[in-house]
C-alpha positions as CSV (number, residue, x, y, z in Angstrom):
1,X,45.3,40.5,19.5
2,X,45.1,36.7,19.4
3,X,48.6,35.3,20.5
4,X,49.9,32.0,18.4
5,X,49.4,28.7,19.9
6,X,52.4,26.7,20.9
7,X,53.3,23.5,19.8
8,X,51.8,21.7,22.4
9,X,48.5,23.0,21.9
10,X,48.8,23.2,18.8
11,X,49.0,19.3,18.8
12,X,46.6,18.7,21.6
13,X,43.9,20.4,18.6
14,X,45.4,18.7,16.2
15,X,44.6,15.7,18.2
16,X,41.0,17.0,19.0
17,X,40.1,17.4,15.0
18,X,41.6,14.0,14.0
19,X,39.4,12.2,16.7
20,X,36.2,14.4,16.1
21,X,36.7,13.3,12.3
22,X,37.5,9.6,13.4
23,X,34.1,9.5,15.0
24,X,32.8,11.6,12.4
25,X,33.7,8.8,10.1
26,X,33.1,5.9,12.0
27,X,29.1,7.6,12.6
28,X,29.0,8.1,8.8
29,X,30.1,4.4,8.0
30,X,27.7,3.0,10.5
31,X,24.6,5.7,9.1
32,X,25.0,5.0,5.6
33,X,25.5,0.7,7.0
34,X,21.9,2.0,8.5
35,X,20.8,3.6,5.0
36,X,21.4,0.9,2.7
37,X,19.9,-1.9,5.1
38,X,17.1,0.3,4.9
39,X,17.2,1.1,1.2
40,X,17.3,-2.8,0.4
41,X,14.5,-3.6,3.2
42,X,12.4,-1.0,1.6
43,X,13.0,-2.3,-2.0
44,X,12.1,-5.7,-1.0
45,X,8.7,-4.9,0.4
46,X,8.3,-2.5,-2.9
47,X,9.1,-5.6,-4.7
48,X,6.5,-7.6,-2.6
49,X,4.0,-5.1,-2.8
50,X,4.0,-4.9,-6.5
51,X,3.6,-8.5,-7.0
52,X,1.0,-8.6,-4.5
53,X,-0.9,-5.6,-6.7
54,X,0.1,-7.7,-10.0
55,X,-2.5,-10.7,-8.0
56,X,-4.4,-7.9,-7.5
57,X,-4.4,-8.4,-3.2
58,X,-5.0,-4.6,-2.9
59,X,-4.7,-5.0,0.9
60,X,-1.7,-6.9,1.1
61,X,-0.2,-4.3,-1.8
62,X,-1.1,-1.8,0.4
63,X,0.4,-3.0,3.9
64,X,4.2,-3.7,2.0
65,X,4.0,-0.3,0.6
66,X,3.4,1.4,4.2
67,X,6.1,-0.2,4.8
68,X,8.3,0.4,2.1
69,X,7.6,3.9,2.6
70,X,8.3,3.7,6.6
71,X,11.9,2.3,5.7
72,X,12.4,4.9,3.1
73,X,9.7,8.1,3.4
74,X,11.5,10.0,0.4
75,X,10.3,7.0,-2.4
76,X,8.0,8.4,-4.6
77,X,7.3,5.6,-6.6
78,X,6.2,3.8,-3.2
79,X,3.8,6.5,-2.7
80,X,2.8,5.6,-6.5
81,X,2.4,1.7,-6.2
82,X,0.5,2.7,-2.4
83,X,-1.6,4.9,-4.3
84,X,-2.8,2.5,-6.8
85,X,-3.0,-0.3,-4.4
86,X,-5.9,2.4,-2.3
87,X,-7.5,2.7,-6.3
88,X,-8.3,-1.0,-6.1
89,X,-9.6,-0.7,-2.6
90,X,-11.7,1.9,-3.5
91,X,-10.1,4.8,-1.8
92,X,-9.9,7.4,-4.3
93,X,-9.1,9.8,-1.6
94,X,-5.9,8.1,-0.5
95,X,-5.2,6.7,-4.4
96,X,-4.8,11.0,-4.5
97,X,-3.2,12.2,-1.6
98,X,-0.3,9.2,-2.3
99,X,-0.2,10.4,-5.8
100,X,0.1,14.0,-5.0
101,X,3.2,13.4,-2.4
102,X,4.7,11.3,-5.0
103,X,4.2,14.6,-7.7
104,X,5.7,16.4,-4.7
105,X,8.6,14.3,-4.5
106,X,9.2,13.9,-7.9
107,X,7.6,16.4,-10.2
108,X,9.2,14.7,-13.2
109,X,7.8,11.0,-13.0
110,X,4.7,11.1,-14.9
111,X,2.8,9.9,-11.8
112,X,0.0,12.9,-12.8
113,X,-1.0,10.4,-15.7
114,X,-2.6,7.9,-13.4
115,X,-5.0,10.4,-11.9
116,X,-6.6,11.0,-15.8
117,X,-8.8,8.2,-15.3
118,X,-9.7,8.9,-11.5
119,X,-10.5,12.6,-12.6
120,X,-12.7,10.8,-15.6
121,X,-14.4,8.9,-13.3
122,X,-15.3,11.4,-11.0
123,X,-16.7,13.6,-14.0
124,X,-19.0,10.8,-15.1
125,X,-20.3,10.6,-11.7
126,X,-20.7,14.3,-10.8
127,X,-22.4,14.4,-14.7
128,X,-25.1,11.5,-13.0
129,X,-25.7,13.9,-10.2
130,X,-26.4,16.8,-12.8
131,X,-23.6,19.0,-11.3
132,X,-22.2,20.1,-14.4
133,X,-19.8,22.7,-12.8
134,X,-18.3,19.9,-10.9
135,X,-17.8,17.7,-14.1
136,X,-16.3,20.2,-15.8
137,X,-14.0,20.9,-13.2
138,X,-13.1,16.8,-13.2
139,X,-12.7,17.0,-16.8
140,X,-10.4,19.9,-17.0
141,X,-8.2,18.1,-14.6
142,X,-8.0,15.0,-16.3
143,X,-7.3,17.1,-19.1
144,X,-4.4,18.4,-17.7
145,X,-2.8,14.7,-17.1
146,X,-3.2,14.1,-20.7
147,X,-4.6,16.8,-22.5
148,X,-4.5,14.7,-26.3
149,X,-6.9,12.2,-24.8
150,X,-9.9,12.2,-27.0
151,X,-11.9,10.4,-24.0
152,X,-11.2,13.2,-22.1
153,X,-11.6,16.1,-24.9
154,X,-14.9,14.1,-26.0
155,X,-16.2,13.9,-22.3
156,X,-15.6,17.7,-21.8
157,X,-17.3,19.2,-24.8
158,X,-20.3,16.4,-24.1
159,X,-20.4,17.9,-20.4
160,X,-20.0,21.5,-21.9
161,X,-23.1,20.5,-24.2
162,X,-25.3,18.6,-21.7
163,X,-24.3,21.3,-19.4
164,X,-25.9,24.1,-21.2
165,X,-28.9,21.9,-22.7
166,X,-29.7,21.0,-18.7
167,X,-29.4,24.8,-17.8
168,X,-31.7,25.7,-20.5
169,X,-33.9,23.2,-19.4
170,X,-34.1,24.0,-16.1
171,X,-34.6,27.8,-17.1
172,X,-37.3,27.0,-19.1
173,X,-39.1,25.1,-16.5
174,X,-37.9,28.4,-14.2
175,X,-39.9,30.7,-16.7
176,X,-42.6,28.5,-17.2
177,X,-43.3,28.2,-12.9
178,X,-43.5,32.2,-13.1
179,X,-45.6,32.6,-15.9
180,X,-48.5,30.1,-14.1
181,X,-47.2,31.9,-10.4
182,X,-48.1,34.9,-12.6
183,X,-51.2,33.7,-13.9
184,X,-52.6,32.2,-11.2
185,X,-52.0,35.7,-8.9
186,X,-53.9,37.4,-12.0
187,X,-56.8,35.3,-11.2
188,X,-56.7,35.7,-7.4
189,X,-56.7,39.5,-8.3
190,X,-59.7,39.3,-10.6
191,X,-61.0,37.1,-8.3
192,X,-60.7,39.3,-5.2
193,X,-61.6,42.2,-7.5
194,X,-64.8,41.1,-8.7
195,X,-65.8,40.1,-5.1
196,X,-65.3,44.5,-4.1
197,X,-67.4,45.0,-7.1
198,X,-70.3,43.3,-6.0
């Protein structure tokens, strides 16, 4: 069995807890000293960041929110205001990936909202290149950031429309390439026929 402790050792453990929750203490104090100089670091260069992106200096915006989100890496709206500043500098890729950590982060913050207008414009384009399944793809997801919009509902059933008018289109001119392939082969046979014949 396990025999009791005496007194004495009983103290000298005692005396072992009570200093390792002293220091435990003393390391929290100083970490969450640490935290909050962070916290307040982070919200000033949030705070500079966003009126930097108010003067619209995307690249300044951008730098104060890397390093908003360096000081504090679990901020989703920094990732949001990042995100927007990388829309203004034209990187649509980044303006998404910061937009999806801050969904990640925080499912509930509405931040899918802002990509609506990304997705729109990405349909538009993909409807200029004539790649309907793309568009529709674009427009479904912009749908599903707002799905009362009537720019997006109108955009999708134009798509859907254009979509099916383009692949008729193209069919027809499919058909029509046989028909004269099919013709023209005729003719070579008579052709090649005729010259047996004689």
């Amino acid at each position: 069995g396990v025999s009791p402790l005496t007194h004495p050792e009983a103290r000298r453990v005692e005396g072992e807890i009570d200093e390792t929750l002293s220091s435990t203490r003393i390391y929290d104090k100083v970490s969450m000293a640490d935290r909050l100089e962070r916290l307040r670091d982070a919200a000033g260069k949030l705070a500079s960041g966003y009126a930097a992106l108010d003067k619209k200096s995307y690249g300044e915006a951008r730098d104060d929110f890397d390093d908003a989100i360096s000081l504090n890496p679990d901020s989703a709206l920094a990732y949001f205001l990042r995100g927007q500043a990388k829309r203004g500098l034209n990187d649509f890729e980044g303006f998404k990936a910061d937009l999806d950590r801050a969904l990640q982060l925080d499912p509930e913050g509405g931040y899918d909202s802002a990509l609506g207008p990304s997705y729109a414009a990405e349909a538009t384009q993909a409807i200029r290149d004539k790649d309907y399944a793309r568009a529709l793809e674009y427009w479904e997801k912009a749908l599903d950031t707002d799905d009362d919009s009537e720019e997006y509902l109108t955009g999708f059933a134009k798509c859907l429309k254009d979509g099916f008018t383009f692949a008729a289109r193209e069919r027809d001119a499919d058909v029509h390439r046989l028909a004269s392939d099919a013709e023209r082969a005729a003719r070579q046979y008579d052709d090649e026929i005729e010259a047996v014949a004689v």
